[in-house]
Each structure stands twice: as structure tokens, then as C-alpha cells.
C-alpha positions in Angstrom: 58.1 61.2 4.9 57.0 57.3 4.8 54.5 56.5 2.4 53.6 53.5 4.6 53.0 55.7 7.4 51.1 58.8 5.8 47.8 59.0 4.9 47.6 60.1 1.6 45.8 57.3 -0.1 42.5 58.9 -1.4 39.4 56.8 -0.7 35.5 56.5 -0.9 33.8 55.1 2.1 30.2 53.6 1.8 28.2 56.5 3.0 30.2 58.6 0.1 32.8 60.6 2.6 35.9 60.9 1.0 38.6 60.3 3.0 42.6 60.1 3.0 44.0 56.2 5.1 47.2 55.1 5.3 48.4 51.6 3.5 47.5 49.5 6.4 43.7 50.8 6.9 42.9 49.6 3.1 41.0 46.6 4.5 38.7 48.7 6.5 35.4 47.3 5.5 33.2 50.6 4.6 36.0 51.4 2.4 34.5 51.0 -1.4 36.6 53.1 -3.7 39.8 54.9 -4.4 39.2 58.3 -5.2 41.4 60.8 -6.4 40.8 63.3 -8.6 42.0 62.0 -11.9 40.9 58.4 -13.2 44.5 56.9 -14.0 45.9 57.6 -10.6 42.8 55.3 -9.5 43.9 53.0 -11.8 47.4 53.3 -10.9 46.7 53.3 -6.6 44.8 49.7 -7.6 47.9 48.7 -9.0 50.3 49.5 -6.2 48.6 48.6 -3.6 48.0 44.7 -5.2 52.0 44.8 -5.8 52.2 46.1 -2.2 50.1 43.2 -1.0 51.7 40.8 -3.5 55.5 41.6 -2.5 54.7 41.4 0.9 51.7 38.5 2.6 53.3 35.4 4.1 49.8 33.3 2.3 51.3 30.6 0.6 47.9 28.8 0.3 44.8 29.1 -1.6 42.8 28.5 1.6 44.5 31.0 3.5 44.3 33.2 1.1 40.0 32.8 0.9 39.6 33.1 5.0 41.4 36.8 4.1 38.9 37.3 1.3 36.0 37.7 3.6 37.8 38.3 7.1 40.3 41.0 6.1 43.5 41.6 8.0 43.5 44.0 11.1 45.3 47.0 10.3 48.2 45.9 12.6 48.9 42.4 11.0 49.3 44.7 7.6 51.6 47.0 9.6 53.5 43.6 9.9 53.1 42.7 6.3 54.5 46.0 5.0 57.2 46.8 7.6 60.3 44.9 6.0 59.4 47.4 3.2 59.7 50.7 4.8 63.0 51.7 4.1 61.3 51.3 0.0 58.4 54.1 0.6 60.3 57.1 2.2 59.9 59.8 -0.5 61.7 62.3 0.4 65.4 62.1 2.1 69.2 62.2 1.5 68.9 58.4 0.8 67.1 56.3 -1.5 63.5 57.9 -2.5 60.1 55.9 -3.6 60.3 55.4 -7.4 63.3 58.0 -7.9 66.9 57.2 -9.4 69.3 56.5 -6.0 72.6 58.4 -7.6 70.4 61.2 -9.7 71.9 64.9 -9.0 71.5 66.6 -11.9 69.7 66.4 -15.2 67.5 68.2 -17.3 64.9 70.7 -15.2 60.8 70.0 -15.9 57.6 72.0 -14.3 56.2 69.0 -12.1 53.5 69.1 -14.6 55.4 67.1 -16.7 55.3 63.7 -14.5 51.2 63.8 -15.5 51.0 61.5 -18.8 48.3 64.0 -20.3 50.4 66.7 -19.8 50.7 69.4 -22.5 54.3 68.6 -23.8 57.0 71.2 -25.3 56.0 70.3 -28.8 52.1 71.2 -28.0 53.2 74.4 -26.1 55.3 75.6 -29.2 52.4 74.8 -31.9 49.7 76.4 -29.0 48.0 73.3 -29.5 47.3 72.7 -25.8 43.5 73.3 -26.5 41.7 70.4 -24.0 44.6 70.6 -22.1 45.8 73.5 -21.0 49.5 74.8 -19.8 49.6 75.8 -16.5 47.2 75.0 -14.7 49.2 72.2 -12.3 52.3 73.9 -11.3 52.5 72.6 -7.5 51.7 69.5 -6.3 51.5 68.0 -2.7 54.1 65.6 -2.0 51.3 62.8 -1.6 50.3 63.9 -5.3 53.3 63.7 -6.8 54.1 59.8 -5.4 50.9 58.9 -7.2 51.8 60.7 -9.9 55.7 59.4 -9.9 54.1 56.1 -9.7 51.6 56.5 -12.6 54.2 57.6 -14.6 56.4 54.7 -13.7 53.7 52.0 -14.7 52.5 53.6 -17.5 55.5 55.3 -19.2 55.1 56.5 -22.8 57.9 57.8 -25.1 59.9 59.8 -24.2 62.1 60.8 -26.3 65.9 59.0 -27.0 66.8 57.7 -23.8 63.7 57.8 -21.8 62.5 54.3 -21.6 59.0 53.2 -22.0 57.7 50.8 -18.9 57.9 47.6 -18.6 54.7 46.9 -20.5 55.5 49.5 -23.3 53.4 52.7 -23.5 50.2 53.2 -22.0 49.7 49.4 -21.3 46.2 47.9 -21.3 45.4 46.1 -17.5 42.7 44.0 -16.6 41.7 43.5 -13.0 39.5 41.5 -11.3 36.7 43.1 -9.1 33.8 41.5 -7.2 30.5 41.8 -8.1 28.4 43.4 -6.0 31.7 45.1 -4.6 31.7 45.1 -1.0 34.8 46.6 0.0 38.0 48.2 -2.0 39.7 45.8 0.0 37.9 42.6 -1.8 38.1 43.8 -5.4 42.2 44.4 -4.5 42.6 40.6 -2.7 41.2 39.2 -5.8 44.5 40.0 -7.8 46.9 38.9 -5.0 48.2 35.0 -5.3 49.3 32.7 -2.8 53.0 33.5 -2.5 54.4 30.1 -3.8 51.8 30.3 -7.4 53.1 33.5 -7.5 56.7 33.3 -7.3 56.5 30.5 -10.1 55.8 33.3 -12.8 59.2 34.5 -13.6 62.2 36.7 -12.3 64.8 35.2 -10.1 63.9 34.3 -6.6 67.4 34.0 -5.1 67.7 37.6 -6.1 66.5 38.4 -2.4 68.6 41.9 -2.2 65.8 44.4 -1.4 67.6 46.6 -4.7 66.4 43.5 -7.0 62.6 44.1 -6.0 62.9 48.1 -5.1 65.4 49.4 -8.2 65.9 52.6 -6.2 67.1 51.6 -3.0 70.8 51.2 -5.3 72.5 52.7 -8.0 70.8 51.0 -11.8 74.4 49.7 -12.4 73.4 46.9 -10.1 70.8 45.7 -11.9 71.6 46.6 -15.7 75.0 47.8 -17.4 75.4 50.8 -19.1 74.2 51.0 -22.4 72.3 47.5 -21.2 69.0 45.9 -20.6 67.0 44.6 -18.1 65.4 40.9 -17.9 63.3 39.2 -15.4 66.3 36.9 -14.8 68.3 39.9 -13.9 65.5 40.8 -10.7 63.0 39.4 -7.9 59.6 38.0 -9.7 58.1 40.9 -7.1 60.3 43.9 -9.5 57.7 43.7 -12.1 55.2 45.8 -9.8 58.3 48.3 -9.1 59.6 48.7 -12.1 61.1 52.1 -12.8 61.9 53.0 -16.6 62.7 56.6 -16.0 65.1 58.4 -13.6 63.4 61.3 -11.8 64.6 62.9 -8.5 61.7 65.0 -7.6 63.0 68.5 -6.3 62.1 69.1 -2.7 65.1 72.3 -1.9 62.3 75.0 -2.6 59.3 73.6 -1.0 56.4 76.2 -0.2 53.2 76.6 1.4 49.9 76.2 -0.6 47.3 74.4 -1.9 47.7 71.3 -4.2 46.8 71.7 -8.1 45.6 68.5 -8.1 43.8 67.1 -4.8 43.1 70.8 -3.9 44.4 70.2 -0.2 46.4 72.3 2.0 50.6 71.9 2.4 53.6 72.8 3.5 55.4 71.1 1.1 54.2 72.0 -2.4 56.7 70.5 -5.1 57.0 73.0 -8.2 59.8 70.4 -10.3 62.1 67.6 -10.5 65.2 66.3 -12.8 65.6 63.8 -15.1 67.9 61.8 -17.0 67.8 59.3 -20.1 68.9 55.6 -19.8 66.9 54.6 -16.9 66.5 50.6 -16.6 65.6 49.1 -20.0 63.1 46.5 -20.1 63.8 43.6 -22.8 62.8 39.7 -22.8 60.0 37.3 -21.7 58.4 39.9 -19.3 54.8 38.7 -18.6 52.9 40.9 -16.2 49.9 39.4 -14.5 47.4 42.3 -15.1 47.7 42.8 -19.3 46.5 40.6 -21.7 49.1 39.7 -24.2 49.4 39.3 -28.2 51.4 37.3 -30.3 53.5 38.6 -33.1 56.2 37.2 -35.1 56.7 34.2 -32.3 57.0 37.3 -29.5 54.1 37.9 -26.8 53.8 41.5 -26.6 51.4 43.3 -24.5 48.0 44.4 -25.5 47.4 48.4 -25.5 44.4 50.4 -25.9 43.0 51.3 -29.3 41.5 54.3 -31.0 37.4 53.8 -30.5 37.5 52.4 -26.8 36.5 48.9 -25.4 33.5 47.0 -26.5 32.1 43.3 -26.2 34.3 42.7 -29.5 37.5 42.9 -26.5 35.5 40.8 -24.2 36.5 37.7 -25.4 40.2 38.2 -25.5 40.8 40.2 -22.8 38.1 37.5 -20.6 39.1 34.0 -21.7 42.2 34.4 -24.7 41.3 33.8 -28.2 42.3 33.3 -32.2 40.3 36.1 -33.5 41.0 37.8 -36.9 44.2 35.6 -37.6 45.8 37.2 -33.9 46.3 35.0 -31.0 45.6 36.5 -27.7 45.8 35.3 -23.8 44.0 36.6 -21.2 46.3 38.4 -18.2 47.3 35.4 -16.2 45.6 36.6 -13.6 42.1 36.5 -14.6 43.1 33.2 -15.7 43.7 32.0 -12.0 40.9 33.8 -10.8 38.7 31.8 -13.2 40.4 28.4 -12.9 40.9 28.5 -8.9 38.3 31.1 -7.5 35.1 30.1 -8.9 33.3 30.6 -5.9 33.6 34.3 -6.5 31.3 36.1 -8.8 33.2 38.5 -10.3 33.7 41.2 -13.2 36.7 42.7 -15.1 37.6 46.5 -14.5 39.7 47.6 -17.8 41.2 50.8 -18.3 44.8 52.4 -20.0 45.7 55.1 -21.9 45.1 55.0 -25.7 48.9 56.5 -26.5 50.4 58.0 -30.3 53.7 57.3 -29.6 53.9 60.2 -26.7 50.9 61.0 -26.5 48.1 60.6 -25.2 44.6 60.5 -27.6 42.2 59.0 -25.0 42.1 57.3 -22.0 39.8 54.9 -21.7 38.0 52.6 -19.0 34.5 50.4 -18.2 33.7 46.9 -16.7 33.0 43.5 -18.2 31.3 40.9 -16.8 33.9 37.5 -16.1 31.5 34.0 -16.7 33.2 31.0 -15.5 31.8 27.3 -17.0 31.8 25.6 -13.7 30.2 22.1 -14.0 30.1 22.0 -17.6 31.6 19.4 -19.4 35.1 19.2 -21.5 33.6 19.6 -24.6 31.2 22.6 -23.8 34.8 24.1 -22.3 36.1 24.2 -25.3 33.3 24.8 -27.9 31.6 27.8 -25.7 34.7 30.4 -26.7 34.5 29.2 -30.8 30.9 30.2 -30.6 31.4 33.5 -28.9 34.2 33.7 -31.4 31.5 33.5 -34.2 29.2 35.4 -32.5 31.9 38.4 -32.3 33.4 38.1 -36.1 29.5 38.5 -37.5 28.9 41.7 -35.5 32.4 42.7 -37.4 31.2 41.7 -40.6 27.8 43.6 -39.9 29.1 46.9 -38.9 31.6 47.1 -42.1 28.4 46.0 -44.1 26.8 49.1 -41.7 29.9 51.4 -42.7 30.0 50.7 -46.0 26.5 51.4 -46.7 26.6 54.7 -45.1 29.5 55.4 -47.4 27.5 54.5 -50.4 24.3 56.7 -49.2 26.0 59.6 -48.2 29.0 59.7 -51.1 28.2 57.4 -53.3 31.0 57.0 -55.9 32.7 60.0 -55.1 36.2 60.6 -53.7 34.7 62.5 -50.5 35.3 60.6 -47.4 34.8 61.3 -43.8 35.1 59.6 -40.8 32.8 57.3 -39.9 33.9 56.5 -36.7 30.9 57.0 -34.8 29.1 54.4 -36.7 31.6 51.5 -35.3 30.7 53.0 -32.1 26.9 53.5 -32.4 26.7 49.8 -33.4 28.3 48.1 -30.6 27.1 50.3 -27.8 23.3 49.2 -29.3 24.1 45.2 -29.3 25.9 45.4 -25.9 23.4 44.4 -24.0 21.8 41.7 -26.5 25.7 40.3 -26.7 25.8 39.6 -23.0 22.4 38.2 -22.6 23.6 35.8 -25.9 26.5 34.8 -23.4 24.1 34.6 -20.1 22.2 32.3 -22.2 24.8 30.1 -23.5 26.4 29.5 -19.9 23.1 29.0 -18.5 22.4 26.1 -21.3 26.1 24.8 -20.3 25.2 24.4 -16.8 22.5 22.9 -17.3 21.5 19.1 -16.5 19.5 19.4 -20.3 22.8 17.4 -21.8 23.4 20.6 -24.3 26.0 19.4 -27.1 27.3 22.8 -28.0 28.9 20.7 -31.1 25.5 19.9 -32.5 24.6 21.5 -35.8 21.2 22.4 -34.7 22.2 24.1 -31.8 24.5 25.8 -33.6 22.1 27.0 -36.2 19.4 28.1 -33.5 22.4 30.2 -32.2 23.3 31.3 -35.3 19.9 32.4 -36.3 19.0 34.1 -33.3 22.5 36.4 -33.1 21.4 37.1 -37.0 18.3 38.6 -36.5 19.0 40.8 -33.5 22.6 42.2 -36.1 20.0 42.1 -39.2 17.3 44.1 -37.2 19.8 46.5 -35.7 22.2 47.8 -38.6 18.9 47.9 -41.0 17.4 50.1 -38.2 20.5 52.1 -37.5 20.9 52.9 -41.3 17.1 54.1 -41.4 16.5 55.6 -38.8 19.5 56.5 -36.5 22.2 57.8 -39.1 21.1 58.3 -42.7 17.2 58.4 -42.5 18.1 60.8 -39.3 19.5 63.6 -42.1 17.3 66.0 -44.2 15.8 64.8 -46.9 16.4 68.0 -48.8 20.1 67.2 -48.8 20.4 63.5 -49.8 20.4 61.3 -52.8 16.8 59.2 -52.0 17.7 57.1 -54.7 21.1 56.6 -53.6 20.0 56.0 -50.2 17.5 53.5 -51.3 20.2 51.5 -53.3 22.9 51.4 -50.3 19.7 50.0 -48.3 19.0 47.6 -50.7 22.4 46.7 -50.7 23.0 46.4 -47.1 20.0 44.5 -46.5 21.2 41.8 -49.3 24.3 41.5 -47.7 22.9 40.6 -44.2 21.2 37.9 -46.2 24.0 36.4 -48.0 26.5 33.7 -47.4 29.8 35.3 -45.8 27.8 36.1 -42.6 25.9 32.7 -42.4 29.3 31.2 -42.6 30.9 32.6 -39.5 27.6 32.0 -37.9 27.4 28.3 -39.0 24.6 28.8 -40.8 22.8 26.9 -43.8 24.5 28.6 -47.0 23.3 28.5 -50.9 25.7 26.5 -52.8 26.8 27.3 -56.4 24.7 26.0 -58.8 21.3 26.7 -56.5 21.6 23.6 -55.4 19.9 22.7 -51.8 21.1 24.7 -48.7 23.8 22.7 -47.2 24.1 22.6 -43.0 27.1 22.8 -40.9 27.9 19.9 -39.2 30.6 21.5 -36.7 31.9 24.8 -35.7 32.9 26.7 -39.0 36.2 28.5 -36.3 37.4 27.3 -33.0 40.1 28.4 -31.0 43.2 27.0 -31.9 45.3 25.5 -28.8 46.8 28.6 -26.7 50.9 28.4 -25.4 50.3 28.0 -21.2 50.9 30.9 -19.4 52.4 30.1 -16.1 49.9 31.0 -13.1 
């Protein structure tokens, strides 16, 4: 069985027919969508089929590379693409197998289950805390399933225990991609990720390393790649391995195939897989490793990945994640390749889909996913370049400031002094999901000031303070609201403290007024002494200078 030749990718075409297309029919033009049945093998099908594109188009030019955007490939010139590759995507066979360990014989037994990330673990089965997810209830999979899911597991791989290696990107990884917006086709929003071959190949990894093993890890035995006991860095492999990398060793178990239907995609087959083995000390991934679709971090002189956090994604991400940023004493860079989509392709309007598993260790509390819009600053001038992020910057830190001023109210009213706590969770998310939308037309506003022939100096202290006021009043008006109305005001009376609830307003509506959140926001503050209001001249933060990713 091919995977290049099957058609077991599961797609949405425009008139909503679900339907299952081999690799080489994903530029079909009324196709809009992946669709599977479970949201992180979507995720994870966008991902190999970029890499698939990526490792294989001849486009060395940006050019080239746009006449595709709109004029897709036939279907045969794909077949052309992706044929060098073949002897990489046969998943089941006495030779190598797609994403499985070349030399594995034995190894420890698991229930095929076990490949799914939110999988109810041994641990979980013992304590019968499998509540949400329940035991079970996948114990066959199709073999087109269980690729997707060998894959997903692959790219996202938590721990594991001692041996088992995380991916490449660490547990659960965070990835941005690039879509279109409107999306016409699934075949646009996956071209937007894909680089000319010669920008690509500049990234990292060693291109003399042209054995097929350096790109594919399973087409030889892991000792040629990494000692045992060793590690494994990009030096050591093809730039093209990072979309292939495989952390665990897994031989899916195909002797005692059946007839039935698929757990999972609920279709038909003759060759339902019930387990596979595994061993520890798959490849080990160590060093510089910069993978275009995650946004990275800097700690302690190290860029580490970014991963999903307990409470989801809101605009407070968008900056980071959009164009990089210094935000709460962290330095973080956008994934390099929404940085080449916005430097190079700013023809295209586009938006950025976001999703990864929120992961405790091994396992999995959420998994999270939404959009963000992507704004470029083409035609603007230098300066506006480089002030527009400070003020967005600003603009993010008071919403912070303004919901632990929200939180800490709510505290006050509903416990006062008292050791009770609870958590108060829902507030954080309460208050960005109301500003959303008054954040992004903020940010609509700014850029359409930038591009503007007007002469806007986003440096000038009185447009700073008209953007400072503005974002003010909409945080004042909101929390104040929220506290009143939405969360304690929203409680019986009979049950409350009125007078305690009266002081905590009094108190959050003081500290909306005061001076810590006029000064991330640039604004006039009262100086010591009453003296006269003193005005910002310049940004109160910018972005300090960001290390160059390579594109």
C-alpha cells in the first residue's frame, strides 16, 4: 500500500461533499478543506502535505512560485513531483514503512488506540479517570487512519515516558500557518507555506546529505543518522528531515488484519489494524532546530519553541505569534514562515490558522485552535515599520493590566479578605473574548492611518495619546461593565456583601484611572507633588531589535 497512490486523504469540496483524493488531486480547485473526523489530524494532513510539497517542487523562484499560486499544478505534473518519493510512503511491507522504525521487530505491545495523543493512558485506566475520554472505544483502525494517526503522533509527540522522545518541536508544539483570505481552494492556503526551493534550503540541515535515509529516517536503520545513546542535529540530516522527523519507533502490526469498519473515519476495510510495537530511544532531537511553522521563545540565550497554554489563544498571542515581539520581559519571533509570507507575498491577503495541543507533560488538557487576521504595512514608511508593533505592544500590556485589575476586584467582591479562593479563570477569558473585536478594529485603524498619504507620525505624542485614550475608554467601559453586570452584579443579591461589592467597584474603577495604565498607554500621568500632568514625548516600550531568523 502507497500512500502516494491511495486515496485516503479526507477532504471537503465546495458544495460540502466529503470526499477521500489521492496526494496528487490536492490542487483540484473545488477542493476547500481537509476533513477528517478529529481536528488535529486536520492539523496534522496541512502539515504533511506542505512538507510533501516542500521536499519535493523543482520552483526555485518567487515568480514561479506565484503563477502556481493561482494556476495550480495538473494532477500529473504532481505525480512527477512526488514520484522520487514513493519508495518513502508505502506503509505496509517487508521493507521500509511510512513513519515506522526500519529494523523494529519486537517491543512492547499497545491497543492501536494508543498512537491517538488524547488517548486514555495506562495511568488514567488504573485511577478510572478516563471520564471525557473513554477506553475503548477505538480499537481498529483503517490502515489510511492509522498513517494519519502515525503521523500526528510523529509531529506532535508528547512524553512518553524514559526513552520515548518528544518531537522535534517538543510536546504538543504550537504551529502557525498561513491561509488565504477568502480561501479559495485547500490547495492555496497549503502553497502559501511552501518556499521557493533555494530560500528554503538556506534554513538549516545539511544539503549534501542527499541519501533519501537523511530526509525519510525510515527508509534505514536510526544508527545512520544518530548513535546509540546519541542525538540528532540538523547538521546530522537534509534541511527537508524537519517535516519527517520521527521521535518514536513504532512498527504498526498488520499479521492479524480483519474485516470491519474503522473506529475513526467509520468506513469499510479489509485491513482493520487492532496494534503495533514500540520501542524507547528513537531519534533524539537536540540543537538549533528551527521549524518554519512555530513561533519561537527565547530563554537563557536558547530559542525554544512556543507551545499552547492553559486558557486558549486570544489577541494578547496575536502579536507574537503575527509579527515577533518583547512583551512581558520575553522575546518572541514569529515562525519564519509567516515572516516570508509578509516580507515577500504581500500581494496576498491573508490570515493565520493556529492550533496545537495544550499538553501536562503527557497529557493532553485541551486542544486548542482559531484564526487571526495577518496585516502587512505595505507602503508605509521606516519609521511607522517600526513604531506600529510598540503601540500594539502597549495596546496589549493595558488589556493585561485591566483584566488583573478585573480579577482582582472580583476576588475582593466575592471573598474579600478571606483565605477562600477559586478560580477565576473564566474572567481572563470573558474579558478578551469581549475586546476581540474592538482590538482588531484598533489595529484596522492603525494600518489604515499608516497607509495613508495623511503623513501620520506614529512617534508623535499626540497621536499617541489619542491612541491611548481611545484603547482606555473601550478597557475602562468594558471591565467596569463586566464587574456590574456580567459577573458580580449577575449573582443574587441575597448572597453577597453589597458593601463589599461596592468597595471592590470603587476600587477597580480608581485603578482604571490611575497612573500604571496611563503609562503603558503613553498617557498624561499625575506627578508627585500634584504637580501639572506631564505628556509623553515618545513610546513609553518599543520592541527591542529581534536576532534574524533565516528565511
Amino acid at each position: 500500500m502507497n500512500l502516494l497512490e491511495e486515496k485516503w486523504l479526507p477532504v471537503r469540496r465546495r458544495n460540502g461533499q466529503a470526499d477521500w483524493i489521492a496526494p496528487h488531486q490536492i490542487a483540484e480547485p473545488d477542493i476547500v478543506a481537509f476533513a477528517a473526523n478529529r481536528a488535529d489530524f486536520n492539523g496534522a494532513l496541512a502539515q504533511m502535505m506542505i512538507g510533501l510539497l516542500q521536499t519535493t517542487t523543482p520552483i526555485n523562484d518567487e515568480g514561479d512560485w506565484e503563477d502556481l499560486l493561482d494556476v495550480p499544478p495538473t494532477a500529473e505534473v504532481l505525480q512527477k513531483w512526488f514520484a522520487p518519493t514513493a519508495d518513502a510512503f508505502v506503509l505496509d511491507g517487508d521493507k521500509a514503512r511510512f513513519m515506522q522504525d526500519f529494523s523494529l521487530t519486537e517491543g512492547a505491545e499497545c491497543t492501536i488506540d494508543a498512537l491517538l495523543i488524547d488517548a486514555a493512558g495506562g495511568s488514567a485506566i488504573d485511577k478510572n479517570t478516563d471520564h471525557f475520554v473513554k477506553r475503548d472505544t477505538i480499537t481498529a483502525m483503517c490502515p489510511h487512519c492509522a498513517a494519519t494517526a502515525l503521523f500526528t503522533l510523529q509531529t506532535n509527540a508528547p512524553a512518553g515516558g524514559a526513552g520515548h522522545r518528544t518531537s522535534l518541536r517538543g510536546g504538543g508544539p504550537l504551529t502557525t500557518l498561513v491561509v488565504a483570505t477568502p480561501s479559495r481552494s485547500l490547495w492555496q492556503d497549503l502553497w502559501l507555506n511552501v518556499k521557493p526551493q533555494r530560500a528554503f534550503l538556506q534554513q538549516g540541515g545539511d544539503v549534501q546529505k542527499t541519501a533519501k535515509h537523511f530526509t525519510f529516517p525510515w527508509l534505514a536503520e536510526i544508527s545512520k543518522i544518530q548513535a546509540s545513546g546519541g542525538e540528532t542535529q540538523p547538521l546530522q540530516v537534509h534541511p527537508h528531515h524537519l517535516f519527517w522527523a520521527m521521535p518514536r519507533r513504532i512498527q504498526l502490526d498488520f499479521s492479524d488484519a480483519q474485516t470491519g469498519q474503522c473506529d475513526i473515519c467509520k468506513r469499510e476495510s479489509t485491513q482493520l489494524v487492532h496494534r503495533y510495537l514500540t520501542k524507547p530511544q528513537g531519534l533524539n532531537y537536540k540543537g538549533v532546530w528551527r521549524h518554519p511553522f512555530s513561533p519561537y521563545y527565547e530563554a537563557k540565550d536558547v530559542w525554544l519553541p512556543v507551545h499552547p497554554q492553559p486558557g486558549g489563544f486570544s489577541y494578547k498571542n496575536w502579536l507574537s505569534w503575527a509579527m515577533g515581539s518583547s512583551q512581558s520581559k520575553k522575546q518572541v519571533q514569529a515562525a519564519t514562515i509567516v515572516n516570508y509570507v509578509l516580507a515577500t507575498r504581500k500581494k496576498s491577503e491573508c490570515r493565520l490558522w493556529v492550533f496545537g495541543y495544550d499538553m501536562d507533560n503527557m497529557k493532553p488538557r485541551c486542544w486548542y485552535e482559531t484564526t487571526f487576521p495577518l496585516y502587512d504595512l505595505a507602503g508605509s514608511d521606516r519609521a511607522t515599520q517600526k513604531n506600529f508593533p510598540a503601540i500594539v505592544k502597549n495596546l496589549i500590556e493595558a488589556s493585561e493590566q485591566a483584566v488583573f485589575y478585573l480579577r482582582q476586584a472580583v476576588k475582593q467582591a466575592w471573598f474579600g479578605d478571606s483565605d477562600l479562593r477559586g478560580d477565576l479563570s473564566f474572567v481572563d477569558k470573558a474579558f478578551w473574548d469581549s475586546t476581540e473585536l474592538h482590538f482588531y478594529r484598533q489595529l484596522q485603524s492603525l494600518i489604515a492611518q499608516a497607509r495613508s498619504d495623511t503623513g501620520i507620525d506614529m512617534d508623535d505624542a499626540g497621536f499617541l495619546i489619542s491612541v491611548g485614550e481611545a484603547w482606555l475608554k473601550v478597557l475602562r467601559n468594558k471591565v467596569l461593565d463586566m464587574f456590574d453586570v456580567d459577573i458580580v452584579g449577575a449573582g443574587a443579591i441575597a448572597q453577597q456583601d453589597p458593601r463589599r461589592i461596592a468597595e471592590a467597584y470603587n476600587s477597580l474603577k480608581r485603578n482604571m484611572q490611575g497612573d500604571t495604565i496611563k503609562k503603558i498607554l503613553c498617557l498624561p500621568v499625575t506627578e508627585k507633588g500634584n504637580k501639572p500632568a506631564k505628556k509623553s514625548k515618545k513610546l513609553a516600550s518599543t520592541t527591542e531589535p529581534q536576532a534574524q531568523l533565516p528565511l
